[in-house]
N, C-alpha and C positions, 0 to 999 in steps of 0.2 A: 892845634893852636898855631902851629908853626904857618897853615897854607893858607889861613884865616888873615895873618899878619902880614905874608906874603903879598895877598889879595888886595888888601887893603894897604898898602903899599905903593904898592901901583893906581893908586885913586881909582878902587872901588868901592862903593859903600857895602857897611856891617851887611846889607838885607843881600843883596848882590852876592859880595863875596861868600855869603853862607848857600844860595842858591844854585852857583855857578861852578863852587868850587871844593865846600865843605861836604854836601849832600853826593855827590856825586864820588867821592872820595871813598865815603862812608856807603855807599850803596850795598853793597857786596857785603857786609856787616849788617847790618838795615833787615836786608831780607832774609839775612841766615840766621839772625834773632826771632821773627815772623815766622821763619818753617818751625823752630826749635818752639814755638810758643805753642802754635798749631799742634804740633805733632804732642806736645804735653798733656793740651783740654782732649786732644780725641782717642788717648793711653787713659786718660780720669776717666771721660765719658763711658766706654767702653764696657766696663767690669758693670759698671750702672746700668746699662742700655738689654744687656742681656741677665742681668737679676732680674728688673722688671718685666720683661717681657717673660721671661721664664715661669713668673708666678702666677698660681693659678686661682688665687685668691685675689680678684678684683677688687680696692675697695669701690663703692659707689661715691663717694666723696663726701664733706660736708654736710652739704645743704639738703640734696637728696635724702627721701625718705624712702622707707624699706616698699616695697611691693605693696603685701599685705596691711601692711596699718593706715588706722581711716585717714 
């Protein structure tokens, strides 16, 4: 709040001083929430990706009908 105030102190505007000075601040935060989000969906994905593949009982889906019936 404080660099935001700052910023805009020195006659920059709200969009400016968020672009110039807020965002750049925050960077380093920013993308260490991104890895930390990342690294979470592909720890979930994970334990999924290899039950499925593991299994040896395909369904054929929905809409598909069996082989044999007319």
């Amino acid at each position: 709040m404080s660099l935001r105030e700052g910023a805009m102190a020195l006659g920059a505007s709200k969009s400016k001083a968020i672009f110039t000075v807020v965002i750049p601040a925050a960077k380093a935060g920013i993308v260490t929430g991104i890895m930390l989000n990342l690294a979470r969906v592909a720890g979930e994905t994970a334990p999924l990706l290899f039950t499925a593949f593991g299994n040896q009982f395909w369904s054929p889906g929905w809409i598909s009908r069996h082989p044999r019936s007319p």
